[in-house]
N, C-alpha and C positions, 0 to 999 in steps of 0.2 A: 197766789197769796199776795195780798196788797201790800207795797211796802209803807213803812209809819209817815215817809210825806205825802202818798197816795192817801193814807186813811186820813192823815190832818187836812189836806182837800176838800176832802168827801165830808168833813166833821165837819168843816168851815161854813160847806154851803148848806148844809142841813140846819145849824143855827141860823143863818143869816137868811133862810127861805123854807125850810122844812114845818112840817107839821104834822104833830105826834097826836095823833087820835086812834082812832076804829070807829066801826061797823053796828058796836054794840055785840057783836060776838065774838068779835077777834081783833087785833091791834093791828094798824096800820101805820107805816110813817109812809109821807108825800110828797115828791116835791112837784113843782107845780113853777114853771118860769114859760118867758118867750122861746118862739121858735131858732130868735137867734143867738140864743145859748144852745142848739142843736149839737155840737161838738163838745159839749161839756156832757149835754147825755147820753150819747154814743160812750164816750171816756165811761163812766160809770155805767153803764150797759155793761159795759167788757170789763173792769175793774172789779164789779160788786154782782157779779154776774145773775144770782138768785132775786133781782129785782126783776121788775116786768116795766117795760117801756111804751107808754100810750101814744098816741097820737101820730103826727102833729094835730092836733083839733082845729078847726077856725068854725069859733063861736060867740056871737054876739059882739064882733067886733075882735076879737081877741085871738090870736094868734099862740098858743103853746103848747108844748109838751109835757108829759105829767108821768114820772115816776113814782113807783109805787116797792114797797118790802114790806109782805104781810106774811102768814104761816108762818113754818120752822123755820126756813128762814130767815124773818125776822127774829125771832126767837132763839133760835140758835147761833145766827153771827153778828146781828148789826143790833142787837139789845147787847147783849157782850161786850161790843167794839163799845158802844156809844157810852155803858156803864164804866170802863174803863177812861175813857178820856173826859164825859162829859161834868161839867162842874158851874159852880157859882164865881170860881175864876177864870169862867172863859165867859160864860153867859150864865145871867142867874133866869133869866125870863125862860130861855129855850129849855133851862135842865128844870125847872117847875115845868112845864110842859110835858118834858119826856118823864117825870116822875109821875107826873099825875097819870100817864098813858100806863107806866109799869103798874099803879093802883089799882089803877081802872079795870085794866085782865091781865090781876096777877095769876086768876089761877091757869088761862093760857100759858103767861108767861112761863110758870112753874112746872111745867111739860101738859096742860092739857089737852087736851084734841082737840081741835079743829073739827069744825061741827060738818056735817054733811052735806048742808046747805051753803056754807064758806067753801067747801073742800071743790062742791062742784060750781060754785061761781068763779071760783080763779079757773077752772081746767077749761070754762069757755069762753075766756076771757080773749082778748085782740090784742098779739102782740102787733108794733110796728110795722113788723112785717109784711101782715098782710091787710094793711087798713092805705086807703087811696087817699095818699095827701092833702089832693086837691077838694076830697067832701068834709060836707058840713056835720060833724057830729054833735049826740049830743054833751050836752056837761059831766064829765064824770062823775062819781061821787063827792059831795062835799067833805074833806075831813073837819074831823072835831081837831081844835085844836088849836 
């Protein structure tokens, strides 16, 4: 369990770089930096653990890593966390964002399924683990948002 200056961290860098979109089937939040915030993602790998950790990618010039909280999941702990803290007194731009994403699949949000086609894109999904740093991938998905 994260303690509240772990989760104001986590809430910090999701305004100041995150991005609240989906798929079109199912909600996604993103984030998406350089490689040499690499120990900021590991932190949150192990922190927020129900995330998936991509990369490193180097693409087009670009060198980063790209977290991702999609499924129950996100739906069950980091829509929670982020409704509880997130506001027009810390950012109004980021909490329009994350509001528009909650709109967008409420009925997700509201416990619906996850479609079969989502269900089996995340299961063969690459984590870190086993992806070769040193190759050229391609772009992830672009989020909305």
């Amino acid at each position: 369990m994260p303690t509240e200056f772990e989760i104001g961290v986590f809430v910090g860098v999701l305004i100041g770089e995150g991005h609240f979109g989906g798929d079109g089937r199912q909600p996604h939040i993103t984030l998406r930096m350089h490689i040499r915030h690499e120990s900021l993602f590991r932190w949150i790998e192990r922190t927020f653990p129900g995330g998936r950790l991509y990369g490193p990618y180097n693409h087009g010039g670009r060198e980063y890593f790209q977290w991702m909280a999609r499924g129950t999941y996100l739906r069950d702990e980091i829509v929670p966390l982020l409704t509880d803290r997130l506001g027009d007194h810390l950012d109004a731009r980021a909490t329009a964002r994350f509001v528009t994403m909650r709109a967008n699949y409420s009925t997700f949000l509201a416990g619906g399924t996850v479609s079969a086609v989502s269900e089996e894109t995340e299961q063969h999904s690459t984590p870190t683990d086993t992806i070769d740093p040193h190759s050229v991938l391609p772009t992830p998905p672009t989020p909305l948002g």
